[in-house]
PDB file with one MODEL, atoms N, CA, C and O in Angstrom:
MODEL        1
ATOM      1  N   UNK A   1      -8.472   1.014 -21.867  1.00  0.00           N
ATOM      2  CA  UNK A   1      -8.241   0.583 -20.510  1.00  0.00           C
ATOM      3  C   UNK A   1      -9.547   0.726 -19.742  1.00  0.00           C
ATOM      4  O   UNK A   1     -10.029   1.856 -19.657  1.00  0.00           O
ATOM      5  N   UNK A   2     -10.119  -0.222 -19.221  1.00  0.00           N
ATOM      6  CA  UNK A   2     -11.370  -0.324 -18.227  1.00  0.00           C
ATOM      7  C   UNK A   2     -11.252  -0.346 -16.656  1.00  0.00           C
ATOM      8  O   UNK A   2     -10.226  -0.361 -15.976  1.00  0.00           O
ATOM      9  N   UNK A   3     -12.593  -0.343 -16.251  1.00  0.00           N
ATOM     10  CA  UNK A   3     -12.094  -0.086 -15.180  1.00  0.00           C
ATOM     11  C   UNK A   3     -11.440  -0.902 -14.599  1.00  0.00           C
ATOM     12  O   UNK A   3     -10.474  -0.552 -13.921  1.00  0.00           O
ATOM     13  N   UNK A   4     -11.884  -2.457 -14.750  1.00  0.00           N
ATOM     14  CA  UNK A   4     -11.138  -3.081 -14.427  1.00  0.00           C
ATOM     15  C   UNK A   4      -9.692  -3.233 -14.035  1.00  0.00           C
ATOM     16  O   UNK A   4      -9.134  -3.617 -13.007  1.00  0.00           O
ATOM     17  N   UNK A   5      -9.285  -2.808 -15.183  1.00  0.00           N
ATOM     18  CA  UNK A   5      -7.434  -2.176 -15.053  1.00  0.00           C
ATOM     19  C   UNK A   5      -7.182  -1.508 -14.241  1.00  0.00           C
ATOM     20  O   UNK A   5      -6.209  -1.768 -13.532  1.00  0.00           O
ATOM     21  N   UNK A   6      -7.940  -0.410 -14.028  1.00  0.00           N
ATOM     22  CA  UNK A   6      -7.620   0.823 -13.023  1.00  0.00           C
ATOM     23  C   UNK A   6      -7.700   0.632 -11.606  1.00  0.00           C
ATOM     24  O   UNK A   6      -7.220   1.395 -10.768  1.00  0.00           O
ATOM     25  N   UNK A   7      -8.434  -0.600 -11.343  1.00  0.00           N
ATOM     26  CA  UNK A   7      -8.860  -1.325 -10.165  1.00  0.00           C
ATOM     27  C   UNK A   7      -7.803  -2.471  -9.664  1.00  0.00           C
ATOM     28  O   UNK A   7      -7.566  -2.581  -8.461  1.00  0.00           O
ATOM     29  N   UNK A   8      -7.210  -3.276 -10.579  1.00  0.00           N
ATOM     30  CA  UNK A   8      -5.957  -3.997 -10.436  1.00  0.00           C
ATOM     31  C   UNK A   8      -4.661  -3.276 -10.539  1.00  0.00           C
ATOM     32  O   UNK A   8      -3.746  -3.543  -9.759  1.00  0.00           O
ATOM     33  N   UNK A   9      -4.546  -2.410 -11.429  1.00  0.00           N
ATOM     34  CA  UNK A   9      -3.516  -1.324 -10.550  1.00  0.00           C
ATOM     35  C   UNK A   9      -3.687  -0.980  -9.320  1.00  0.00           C
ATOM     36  O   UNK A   9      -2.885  -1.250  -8.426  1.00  0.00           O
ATOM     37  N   UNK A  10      -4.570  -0.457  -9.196  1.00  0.00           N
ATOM     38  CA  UNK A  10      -4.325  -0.024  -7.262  1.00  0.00           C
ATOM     39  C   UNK A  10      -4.250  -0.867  -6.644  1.00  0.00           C
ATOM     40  O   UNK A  10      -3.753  -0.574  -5.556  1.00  0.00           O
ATOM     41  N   UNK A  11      -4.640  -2.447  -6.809  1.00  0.00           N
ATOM     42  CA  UNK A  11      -4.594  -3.451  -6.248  1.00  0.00           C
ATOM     43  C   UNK A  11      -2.962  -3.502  -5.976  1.00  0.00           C
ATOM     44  O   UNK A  11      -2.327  -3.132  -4.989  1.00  0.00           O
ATOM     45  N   UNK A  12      -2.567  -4.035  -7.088  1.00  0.00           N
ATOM     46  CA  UNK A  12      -0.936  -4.058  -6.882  1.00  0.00           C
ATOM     47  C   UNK A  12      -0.061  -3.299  -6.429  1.00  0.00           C
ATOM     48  O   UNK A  12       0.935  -3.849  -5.958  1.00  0.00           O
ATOM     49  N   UNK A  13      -0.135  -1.686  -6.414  1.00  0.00           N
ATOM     50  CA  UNK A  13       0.380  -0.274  -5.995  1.00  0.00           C
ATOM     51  C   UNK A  13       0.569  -0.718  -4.462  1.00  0.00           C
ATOM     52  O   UNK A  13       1.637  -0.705  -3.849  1.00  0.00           O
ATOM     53  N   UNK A  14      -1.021  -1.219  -3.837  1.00  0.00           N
ATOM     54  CA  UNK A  14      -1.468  -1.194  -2.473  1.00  0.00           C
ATOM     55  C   UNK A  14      -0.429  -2.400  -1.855  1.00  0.00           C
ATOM     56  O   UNK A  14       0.494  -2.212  -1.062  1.00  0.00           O
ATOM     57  N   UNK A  15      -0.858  -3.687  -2.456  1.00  0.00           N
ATOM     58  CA  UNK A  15       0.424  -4.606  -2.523  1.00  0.00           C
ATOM     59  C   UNK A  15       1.882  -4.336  -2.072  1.00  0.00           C
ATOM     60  O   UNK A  15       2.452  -4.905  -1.140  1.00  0.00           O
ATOM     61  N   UNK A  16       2.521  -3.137  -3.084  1.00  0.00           N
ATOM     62  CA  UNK A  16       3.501  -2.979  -3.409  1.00  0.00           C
ATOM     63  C   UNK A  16       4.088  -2.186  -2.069  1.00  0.00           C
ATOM     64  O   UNK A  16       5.259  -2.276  -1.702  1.00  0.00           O
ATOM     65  N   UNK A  17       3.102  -1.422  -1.428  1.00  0.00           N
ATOM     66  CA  UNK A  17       2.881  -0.944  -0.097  1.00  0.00           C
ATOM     67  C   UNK A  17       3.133  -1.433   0.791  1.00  0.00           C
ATOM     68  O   UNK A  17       4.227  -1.167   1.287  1.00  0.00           O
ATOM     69  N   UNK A  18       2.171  -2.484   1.507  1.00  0.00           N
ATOM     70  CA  UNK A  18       1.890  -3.117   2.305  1.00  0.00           C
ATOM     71  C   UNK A  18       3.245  -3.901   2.704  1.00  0.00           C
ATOM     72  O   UNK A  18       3.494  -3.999   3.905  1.00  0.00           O
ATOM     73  N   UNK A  19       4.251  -4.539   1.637  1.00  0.00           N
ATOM     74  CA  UNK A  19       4.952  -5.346   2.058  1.00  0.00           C
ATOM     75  C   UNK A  19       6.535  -4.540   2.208  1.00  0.00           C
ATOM     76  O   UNK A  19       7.506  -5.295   2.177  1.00  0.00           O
ATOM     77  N   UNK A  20       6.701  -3.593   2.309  1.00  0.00           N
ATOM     78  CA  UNK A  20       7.675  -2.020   2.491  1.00  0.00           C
ATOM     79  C   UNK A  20       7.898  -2.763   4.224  1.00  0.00           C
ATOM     80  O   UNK A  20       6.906  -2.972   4.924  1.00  0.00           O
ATOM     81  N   UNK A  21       9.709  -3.178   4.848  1.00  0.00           N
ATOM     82  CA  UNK A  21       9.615  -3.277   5.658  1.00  0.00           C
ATOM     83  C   UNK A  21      10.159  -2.209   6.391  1.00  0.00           C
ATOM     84  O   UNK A  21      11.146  -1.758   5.809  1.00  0.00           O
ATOM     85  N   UNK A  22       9.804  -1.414   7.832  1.00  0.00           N
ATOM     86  CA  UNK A  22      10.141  -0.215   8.087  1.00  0.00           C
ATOM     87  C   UNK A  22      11.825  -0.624   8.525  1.00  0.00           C
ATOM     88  O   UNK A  22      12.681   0.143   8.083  1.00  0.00           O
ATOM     89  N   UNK A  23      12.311  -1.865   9.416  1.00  0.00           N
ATOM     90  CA  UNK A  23      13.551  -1.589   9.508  1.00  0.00           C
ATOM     91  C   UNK A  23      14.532  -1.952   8.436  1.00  0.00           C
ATOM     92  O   UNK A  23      15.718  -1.665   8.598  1.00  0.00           O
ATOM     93  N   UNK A  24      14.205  -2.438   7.574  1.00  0.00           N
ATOM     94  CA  UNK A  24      15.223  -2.917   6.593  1.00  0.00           C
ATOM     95  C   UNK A  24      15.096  -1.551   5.027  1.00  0.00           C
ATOM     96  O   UNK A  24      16.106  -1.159   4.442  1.00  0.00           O
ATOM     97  N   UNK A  25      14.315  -1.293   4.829  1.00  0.00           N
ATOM     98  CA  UNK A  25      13.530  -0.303   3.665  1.00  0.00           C
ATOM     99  C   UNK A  25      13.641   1.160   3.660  1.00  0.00           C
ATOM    100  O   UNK A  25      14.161   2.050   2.987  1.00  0.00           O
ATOM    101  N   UNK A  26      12.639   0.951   5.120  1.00  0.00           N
ATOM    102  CA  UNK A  26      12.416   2.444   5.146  1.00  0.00           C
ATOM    103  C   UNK A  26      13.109   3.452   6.451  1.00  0.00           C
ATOM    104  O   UNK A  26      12.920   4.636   6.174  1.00  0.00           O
ATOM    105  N   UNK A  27      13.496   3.359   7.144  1.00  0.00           N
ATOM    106  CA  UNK A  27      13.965   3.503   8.386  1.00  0.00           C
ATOM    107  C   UNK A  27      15.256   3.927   7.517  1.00  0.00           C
ATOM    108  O   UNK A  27      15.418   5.147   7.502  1.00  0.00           O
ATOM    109  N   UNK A  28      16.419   3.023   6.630  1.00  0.00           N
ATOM    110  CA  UNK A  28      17.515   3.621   6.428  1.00  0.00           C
ATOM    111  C   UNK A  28      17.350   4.871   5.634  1.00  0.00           C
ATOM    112  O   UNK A  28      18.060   5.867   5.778  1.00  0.00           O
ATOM    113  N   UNK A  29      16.115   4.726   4.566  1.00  0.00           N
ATOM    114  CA  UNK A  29      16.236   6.055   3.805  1.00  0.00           C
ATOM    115  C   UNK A  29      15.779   7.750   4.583  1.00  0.00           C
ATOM    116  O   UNK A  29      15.793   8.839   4.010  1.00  0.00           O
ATOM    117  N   UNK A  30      15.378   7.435   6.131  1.00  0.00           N
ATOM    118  CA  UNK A  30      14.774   8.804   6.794  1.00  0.00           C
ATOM    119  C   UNK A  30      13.113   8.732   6.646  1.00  0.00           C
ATOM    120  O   UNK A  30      12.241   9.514   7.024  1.00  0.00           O
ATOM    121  N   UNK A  31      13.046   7.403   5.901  1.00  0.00           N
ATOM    122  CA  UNK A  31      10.992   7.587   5.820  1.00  0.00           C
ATOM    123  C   UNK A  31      10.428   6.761   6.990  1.00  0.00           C
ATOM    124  O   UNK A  31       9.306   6.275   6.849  1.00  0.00           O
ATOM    125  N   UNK A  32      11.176   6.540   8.246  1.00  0.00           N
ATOM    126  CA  UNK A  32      10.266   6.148   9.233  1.00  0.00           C
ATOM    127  C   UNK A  32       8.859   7.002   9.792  1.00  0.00           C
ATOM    128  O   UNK A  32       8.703   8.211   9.622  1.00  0.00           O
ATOM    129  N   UNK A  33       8.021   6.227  10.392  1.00  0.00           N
ATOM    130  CA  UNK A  33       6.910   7.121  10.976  1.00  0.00           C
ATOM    131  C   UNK A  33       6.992   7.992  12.093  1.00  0.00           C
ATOM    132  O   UNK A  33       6.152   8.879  12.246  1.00  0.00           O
ATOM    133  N   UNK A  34       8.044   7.797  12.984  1.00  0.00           N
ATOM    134  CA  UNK A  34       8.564   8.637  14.292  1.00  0.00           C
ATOM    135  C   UNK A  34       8.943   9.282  13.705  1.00  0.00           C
ATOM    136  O   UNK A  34       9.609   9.778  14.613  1.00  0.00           O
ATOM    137  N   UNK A  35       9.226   9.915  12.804  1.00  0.00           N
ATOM    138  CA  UNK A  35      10.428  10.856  11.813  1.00  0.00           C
ATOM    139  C   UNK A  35       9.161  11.582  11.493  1.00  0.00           C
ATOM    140  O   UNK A  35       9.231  12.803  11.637  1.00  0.00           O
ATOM    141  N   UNK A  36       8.426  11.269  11.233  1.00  0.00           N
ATOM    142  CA  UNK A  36       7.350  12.095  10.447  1.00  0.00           C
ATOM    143  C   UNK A  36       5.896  12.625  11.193  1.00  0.00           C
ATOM    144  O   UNK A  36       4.914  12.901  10.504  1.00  0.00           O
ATOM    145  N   UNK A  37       5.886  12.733  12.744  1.00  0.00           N
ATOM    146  CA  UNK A  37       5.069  13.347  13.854  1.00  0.00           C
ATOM    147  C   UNK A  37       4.453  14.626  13.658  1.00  0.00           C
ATOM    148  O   UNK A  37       4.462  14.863  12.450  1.00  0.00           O
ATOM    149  N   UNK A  38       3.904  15.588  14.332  1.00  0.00           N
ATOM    150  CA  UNK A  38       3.466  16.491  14.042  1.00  0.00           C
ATOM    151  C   UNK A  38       3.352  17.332  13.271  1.00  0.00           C
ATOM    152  O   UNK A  38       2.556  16.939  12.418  1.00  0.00           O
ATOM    153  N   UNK A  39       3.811  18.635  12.986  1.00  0.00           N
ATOM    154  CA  UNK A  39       3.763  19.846  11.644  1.00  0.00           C
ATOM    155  C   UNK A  39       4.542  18.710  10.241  1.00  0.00           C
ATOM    156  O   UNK A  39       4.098  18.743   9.093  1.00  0.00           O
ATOM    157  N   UNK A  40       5.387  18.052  10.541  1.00  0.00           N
ATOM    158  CA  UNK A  40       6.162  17.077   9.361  1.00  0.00           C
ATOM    159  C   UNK A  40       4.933  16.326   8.805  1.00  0.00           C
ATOM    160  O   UNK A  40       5.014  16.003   7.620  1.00  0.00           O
ATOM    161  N   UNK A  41       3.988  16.050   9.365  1.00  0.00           N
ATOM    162  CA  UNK A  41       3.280  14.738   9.038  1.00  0.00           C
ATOM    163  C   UNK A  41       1.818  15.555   7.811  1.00  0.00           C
ATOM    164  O   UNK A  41       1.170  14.735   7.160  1.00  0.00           O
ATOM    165  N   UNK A  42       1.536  16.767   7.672  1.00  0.00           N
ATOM    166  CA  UNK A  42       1.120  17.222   6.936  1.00  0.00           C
ATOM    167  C   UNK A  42       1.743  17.547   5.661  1.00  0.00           C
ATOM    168  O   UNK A  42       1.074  17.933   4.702  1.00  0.00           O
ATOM    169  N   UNK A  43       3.239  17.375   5.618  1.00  0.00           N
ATOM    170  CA  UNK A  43       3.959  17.386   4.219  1.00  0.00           C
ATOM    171  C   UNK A  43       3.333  16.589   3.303  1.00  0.00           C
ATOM    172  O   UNK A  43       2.300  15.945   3.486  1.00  0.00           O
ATOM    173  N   UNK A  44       4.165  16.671   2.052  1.00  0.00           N
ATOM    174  CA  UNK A  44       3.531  15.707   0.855  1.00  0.00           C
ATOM    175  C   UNK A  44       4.292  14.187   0.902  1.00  0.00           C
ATOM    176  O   UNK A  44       3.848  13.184   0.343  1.00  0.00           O
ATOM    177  N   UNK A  45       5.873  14.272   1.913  1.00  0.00           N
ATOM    178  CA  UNK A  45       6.133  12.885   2.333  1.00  0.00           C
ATOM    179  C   UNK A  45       5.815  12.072   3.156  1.00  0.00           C
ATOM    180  O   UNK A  45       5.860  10.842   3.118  1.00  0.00           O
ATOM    181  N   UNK A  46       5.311  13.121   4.324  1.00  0.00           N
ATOM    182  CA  UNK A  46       4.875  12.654   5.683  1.00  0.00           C
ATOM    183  C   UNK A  46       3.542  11.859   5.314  1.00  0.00           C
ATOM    184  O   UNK A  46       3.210  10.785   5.813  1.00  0.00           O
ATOM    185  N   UNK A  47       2.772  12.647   4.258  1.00  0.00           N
ATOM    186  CA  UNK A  47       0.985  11.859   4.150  1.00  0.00           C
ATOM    187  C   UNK A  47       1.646  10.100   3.244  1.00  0.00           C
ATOM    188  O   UNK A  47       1.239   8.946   3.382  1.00  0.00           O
ATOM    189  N   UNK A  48       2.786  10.689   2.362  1.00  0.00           N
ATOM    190  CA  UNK A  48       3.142   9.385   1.770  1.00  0.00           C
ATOM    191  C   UNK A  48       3.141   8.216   2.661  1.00  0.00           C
ATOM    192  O   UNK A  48       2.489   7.176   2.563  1.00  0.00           O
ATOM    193  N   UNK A  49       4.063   8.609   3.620  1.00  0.00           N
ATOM    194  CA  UNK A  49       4.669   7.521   4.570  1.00  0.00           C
ATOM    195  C   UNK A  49       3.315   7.035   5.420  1.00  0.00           C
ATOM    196  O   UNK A  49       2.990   5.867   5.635  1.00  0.00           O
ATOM    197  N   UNK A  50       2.725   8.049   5.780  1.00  0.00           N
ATOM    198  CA  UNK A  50       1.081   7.379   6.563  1.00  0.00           C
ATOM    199  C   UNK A  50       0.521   6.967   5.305  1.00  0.00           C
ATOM    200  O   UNK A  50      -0.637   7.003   5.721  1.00  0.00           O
ATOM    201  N   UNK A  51       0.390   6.613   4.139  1.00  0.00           N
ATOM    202  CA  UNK A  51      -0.466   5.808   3.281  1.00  0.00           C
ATOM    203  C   UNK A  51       0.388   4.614   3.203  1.00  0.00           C
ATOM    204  O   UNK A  51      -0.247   3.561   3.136  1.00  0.00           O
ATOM    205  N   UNK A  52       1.989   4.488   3.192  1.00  0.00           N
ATOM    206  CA  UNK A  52       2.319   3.289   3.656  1.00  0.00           C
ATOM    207  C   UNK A  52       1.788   2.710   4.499  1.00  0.00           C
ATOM    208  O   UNK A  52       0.984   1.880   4.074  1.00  0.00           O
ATOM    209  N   UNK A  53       1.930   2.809   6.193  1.00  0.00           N
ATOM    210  CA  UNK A  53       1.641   2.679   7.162  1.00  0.00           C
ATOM    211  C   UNK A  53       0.600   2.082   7.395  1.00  0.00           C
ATOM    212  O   UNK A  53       0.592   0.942   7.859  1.00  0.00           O
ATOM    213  N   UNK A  54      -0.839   2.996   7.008  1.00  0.00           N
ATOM    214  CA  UNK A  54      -2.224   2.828   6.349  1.00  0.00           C
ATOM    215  C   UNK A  54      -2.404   1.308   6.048  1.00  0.00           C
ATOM    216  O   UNK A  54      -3.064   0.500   6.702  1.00  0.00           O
ATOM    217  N   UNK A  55      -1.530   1.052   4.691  1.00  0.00           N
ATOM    218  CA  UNK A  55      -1.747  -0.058   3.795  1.00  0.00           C
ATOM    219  C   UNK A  55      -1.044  -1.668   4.726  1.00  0.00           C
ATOM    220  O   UNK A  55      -1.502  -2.789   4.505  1.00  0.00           O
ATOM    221  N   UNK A  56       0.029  -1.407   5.664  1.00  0.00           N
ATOM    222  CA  UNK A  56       0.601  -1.956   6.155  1.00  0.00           C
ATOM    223  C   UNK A  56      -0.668  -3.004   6.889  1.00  0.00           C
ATOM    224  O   UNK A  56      -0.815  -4.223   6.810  1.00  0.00           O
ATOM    225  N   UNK A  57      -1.638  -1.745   7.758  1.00  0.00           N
ATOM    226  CA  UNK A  57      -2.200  -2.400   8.329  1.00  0.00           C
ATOM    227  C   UNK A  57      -3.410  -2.934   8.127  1.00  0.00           C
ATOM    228  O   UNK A  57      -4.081  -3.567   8.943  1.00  0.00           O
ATOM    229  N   UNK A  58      -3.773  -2.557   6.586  1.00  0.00           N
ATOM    230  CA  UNK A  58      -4.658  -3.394   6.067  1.00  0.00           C
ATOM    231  C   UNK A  58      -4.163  -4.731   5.344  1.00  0.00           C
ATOM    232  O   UNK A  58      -4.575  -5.141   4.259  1.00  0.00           O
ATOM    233  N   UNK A  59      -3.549  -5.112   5.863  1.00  0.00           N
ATOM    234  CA  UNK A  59      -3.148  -6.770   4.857  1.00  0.00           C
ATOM    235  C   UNK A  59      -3.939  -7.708   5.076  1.00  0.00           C
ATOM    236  O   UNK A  59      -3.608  -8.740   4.492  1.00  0.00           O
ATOM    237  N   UNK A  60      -5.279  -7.814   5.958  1.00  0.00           N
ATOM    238  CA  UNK A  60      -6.012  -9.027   5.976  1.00  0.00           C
ATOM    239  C   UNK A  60      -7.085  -8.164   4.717  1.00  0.00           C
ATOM    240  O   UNK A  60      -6.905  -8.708   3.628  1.00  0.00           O
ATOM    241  N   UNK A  61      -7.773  -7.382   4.653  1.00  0.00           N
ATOM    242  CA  UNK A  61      -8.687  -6.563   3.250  1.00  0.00           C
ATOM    243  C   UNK A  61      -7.868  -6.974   1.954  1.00  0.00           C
ATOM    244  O   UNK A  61      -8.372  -7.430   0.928  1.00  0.00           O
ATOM    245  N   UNK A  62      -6.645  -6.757   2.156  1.00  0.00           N
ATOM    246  CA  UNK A  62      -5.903  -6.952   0.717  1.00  0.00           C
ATOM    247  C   UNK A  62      -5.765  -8.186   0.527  1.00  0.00           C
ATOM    248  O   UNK A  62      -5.624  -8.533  -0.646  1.00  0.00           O
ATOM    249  N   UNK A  63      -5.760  -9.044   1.391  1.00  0.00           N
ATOM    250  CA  UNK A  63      -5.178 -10.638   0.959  1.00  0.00           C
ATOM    251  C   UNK A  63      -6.868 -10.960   0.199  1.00  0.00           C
ATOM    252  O   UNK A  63      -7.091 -11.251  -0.977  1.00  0.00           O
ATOM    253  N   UNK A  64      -7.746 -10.807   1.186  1.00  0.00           N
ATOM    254  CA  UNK A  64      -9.324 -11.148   0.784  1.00  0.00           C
ATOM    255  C   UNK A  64      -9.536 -10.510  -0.999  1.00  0.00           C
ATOM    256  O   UNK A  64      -9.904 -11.117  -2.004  1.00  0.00           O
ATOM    257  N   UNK A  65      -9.134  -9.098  -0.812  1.00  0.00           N
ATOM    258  CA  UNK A  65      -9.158  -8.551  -2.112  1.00  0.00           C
ATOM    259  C   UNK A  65      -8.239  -9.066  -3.568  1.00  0.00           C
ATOM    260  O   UNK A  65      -8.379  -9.009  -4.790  1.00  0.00           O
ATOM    261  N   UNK A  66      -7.404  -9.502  -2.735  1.00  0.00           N
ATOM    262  CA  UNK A  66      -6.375 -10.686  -4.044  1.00  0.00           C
ATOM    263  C   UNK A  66      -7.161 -11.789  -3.986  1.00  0.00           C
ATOM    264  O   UNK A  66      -7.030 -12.330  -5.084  1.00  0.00           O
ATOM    265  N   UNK A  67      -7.834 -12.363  -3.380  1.00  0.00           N
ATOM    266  CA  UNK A  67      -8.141 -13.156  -3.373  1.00  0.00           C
ATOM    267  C   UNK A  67      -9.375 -13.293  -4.316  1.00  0.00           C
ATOM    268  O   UNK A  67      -9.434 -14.316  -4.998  1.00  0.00           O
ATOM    269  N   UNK A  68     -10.533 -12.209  -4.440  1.00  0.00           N
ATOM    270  CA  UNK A  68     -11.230 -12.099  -5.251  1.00  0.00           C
ATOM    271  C   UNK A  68     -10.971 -12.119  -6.797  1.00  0.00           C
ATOM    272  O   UNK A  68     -11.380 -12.842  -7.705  1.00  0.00           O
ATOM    273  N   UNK A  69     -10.302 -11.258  -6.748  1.00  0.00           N
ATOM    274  CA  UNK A  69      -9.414 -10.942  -7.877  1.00  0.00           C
ATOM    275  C   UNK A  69      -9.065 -11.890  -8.732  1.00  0.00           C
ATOM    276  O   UNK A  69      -9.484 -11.875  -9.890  1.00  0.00           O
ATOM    277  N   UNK A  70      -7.913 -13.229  -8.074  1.00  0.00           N
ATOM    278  CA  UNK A  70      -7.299 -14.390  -8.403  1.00  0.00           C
ATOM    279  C   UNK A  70      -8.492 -15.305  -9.060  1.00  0.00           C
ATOM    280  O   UNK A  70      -8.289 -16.029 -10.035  1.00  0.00           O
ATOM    281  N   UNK A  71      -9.935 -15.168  -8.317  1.00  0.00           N
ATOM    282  CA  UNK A  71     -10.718 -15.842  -8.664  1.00  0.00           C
ATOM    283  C   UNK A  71     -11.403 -15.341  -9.576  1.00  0.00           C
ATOM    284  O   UNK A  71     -12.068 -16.196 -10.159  1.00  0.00           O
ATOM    285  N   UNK A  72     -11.568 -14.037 -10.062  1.00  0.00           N
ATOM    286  CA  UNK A  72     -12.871 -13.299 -10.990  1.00  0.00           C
ATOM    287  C   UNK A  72     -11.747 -13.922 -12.554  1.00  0.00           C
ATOM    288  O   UNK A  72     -12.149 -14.484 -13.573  1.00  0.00           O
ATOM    289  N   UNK A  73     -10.053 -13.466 -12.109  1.00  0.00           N
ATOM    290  CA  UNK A  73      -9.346 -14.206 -13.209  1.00  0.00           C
ATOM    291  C   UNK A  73      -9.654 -15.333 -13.780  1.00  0.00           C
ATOM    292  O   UNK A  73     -10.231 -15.187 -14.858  1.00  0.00           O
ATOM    293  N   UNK A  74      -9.436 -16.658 -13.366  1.00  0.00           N
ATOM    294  CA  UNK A  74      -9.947 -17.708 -13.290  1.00  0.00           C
ATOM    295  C   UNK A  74     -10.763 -17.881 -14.318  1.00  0.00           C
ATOM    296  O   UNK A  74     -10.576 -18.495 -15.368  1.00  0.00           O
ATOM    297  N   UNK A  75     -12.364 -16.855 -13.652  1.00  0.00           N
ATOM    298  CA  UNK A  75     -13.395 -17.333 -14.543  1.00  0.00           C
ATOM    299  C   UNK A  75     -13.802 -16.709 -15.428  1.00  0.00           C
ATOM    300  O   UNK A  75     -14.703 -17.021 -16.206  1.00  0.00           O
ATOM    301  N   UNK A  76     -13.130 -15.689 -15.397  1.00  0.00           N
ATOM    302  CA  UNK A  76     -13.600 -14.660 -17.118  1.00  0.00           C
ATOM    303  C   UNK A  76     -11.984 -15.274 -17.922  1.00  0.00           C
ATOM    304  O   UNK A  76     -11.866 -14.992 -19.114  1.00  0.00           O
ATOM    305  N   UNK A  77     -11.158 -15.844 -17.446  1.00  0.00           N
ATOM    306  CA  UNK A  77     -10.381 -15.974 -18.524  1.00  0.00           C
ATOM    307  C   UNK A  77      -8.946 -14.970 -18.456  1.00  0.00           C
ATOM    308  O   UNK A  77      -8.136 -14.986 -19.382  1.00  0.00           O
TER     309      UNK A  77
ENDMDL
END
């Protein structure tokens, strides 16, 4: 496995992130971000839910970054 791989995994992970909607998803299971404010937000779920969040609001980096991606495919094959 190269790096390559290890690099399109996180690609997709981040993906897999980004498109998590808070009222339909996450909100029913208790993982909203108002839920997870102060002393909560240093937990090991609370940092989860801010790396959702995080990723949410990078979707113009990630589309550009699929986008590279889609194309490096392409031309190596």
């Amino acid at each position: 496995m190269g790096l390559w791989a290890i690099l399109e995994g996180f690609l997709l992970l981040a993906n897999a992130l980004a498109i998590l909607n808070e009222d339909r998803f996450l909100a029913p299971r208790g993982w909203s971000f108002s839920a997870y404010t102060g002393d909560r937000a240093k937990s090991f779920k609370g940092q989860l839910i801010g790396l959702i969040y995080a990723t949410q609001y990078l979707r113009v980096p990630l589309v550009l970054l699929n986008t590279i991606f889609i194309i490096v495919k392409l031309v190596s094959g």
